[in-house]
C-alpha positions as CSV (number, residue, x, y, z in Angstrom):
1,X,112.8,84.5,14.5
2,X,114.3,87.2,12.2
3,X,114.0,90.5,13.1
4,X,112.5,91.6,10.0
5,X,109.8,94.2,9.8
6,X,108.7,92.5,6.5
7,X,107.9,89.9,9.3
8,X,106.0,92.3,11.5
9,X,103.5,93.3,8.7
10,X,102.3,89.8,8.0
11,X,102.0,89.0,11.1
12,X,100.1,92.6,12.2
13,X,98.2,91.8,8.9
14,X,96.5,88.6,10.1
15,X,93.9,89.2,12.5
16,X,92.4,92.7,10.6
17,X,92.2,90.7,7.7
18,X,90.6,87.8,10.2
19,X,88.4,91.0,11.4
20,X,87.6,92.0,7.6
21,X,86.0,88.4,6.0
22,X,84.1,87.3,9.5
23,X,82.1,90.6,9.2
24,X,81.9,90.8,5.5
25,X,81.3,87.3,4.8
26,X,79.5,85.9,7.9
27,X,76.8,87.1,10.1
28,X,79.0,87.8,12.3
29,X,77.5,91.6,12.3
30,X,74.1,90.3,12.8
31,X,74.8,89.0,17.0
32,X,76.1,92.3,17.1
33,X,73.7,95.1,19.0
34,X,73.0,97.6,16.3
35,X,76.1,100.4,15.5
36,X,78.7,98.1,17.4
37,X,79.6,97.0,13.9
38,X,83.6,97.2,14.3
39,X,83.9,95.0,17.2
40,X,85.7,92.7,15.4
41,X,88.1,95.5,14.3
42,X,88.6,96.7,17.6
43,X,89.5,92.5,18.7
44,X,91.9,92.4,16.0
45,X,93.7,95.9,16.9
46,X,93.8,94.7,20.7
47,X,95.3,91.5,19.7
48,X,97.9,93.2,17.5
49,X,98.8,95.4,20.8
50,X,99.2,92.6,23.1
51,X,101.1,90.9,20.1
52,X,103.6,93.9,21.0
53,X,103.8,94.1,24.4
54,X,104.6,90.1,24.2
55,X,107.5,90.9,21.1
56,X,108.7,93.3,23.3
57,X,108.7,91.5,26.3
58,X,110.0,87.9,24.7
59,X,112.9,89.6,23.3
60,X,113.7,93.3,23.1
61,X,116.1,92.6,19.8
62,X,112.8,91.9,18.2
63,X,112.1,95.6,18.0
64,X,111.3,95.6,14.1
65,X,109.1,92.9,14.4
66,X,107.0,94.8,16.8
67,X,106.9,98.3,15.0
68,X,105.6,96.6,11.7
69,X,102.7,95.1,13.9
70,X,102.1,98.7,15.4
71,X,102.5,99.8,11.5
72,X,99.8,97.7,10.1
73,X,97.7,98.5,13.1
74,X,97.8,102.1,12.7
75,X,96.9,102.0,8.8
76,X,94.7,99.1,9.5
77,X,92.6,101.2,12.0
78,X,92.7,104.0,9.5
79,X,91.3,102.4,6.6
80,X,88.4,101.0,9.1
81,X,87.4,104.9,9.8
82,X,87.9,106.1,6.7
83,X,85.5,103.4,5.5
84,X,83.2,103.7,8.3
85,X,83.1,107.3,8.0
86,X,83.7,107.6,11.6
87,X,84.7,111.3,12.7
88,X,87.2,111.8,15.1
């Protein structure tokens, strides 16, 4: 695998937008309890994190790989409270 951080934003990419079209396009939101409505957000943003501890620990000369996970993570779970208008 290249150590590309090009690399590391696809792959940190996948499971918010996973997250994004099960809750907007299923009723997925509906077996939620009411105002637990980023779950699936919070999944995909625990996935990406253990998606960095196991980059990390496969092979430390991965390092880009891993911080463009962590990058798309960040602004991923940004857009989700900016769009939630969720105060921190």
């Amino acid at each position: 695998m290249k150590n590309n951080i090009w690399l590391g934003l696809l792959l940190g990419l996948i499971f918010p937008l996973l997250a994004f079209v099960l809750s907007r396009y299923t009723s997925l939101t509906d077996l939620l309890p009411a105002g637990k409505e980023g779950v699936p957000y919070i999944v995909a943003a625990a996935v990406n994190l253990i998606a960095v501890r196991l980059l990390y620990r496969r092979d430390p000369q991965l390092d880009n790989v891993a911080k463009g996970v962590v990058l798309i993570t960040f602004l991923a779970m940004l857009a989700f409270l900016y769009t939630q208008k969720i105060s921190i």
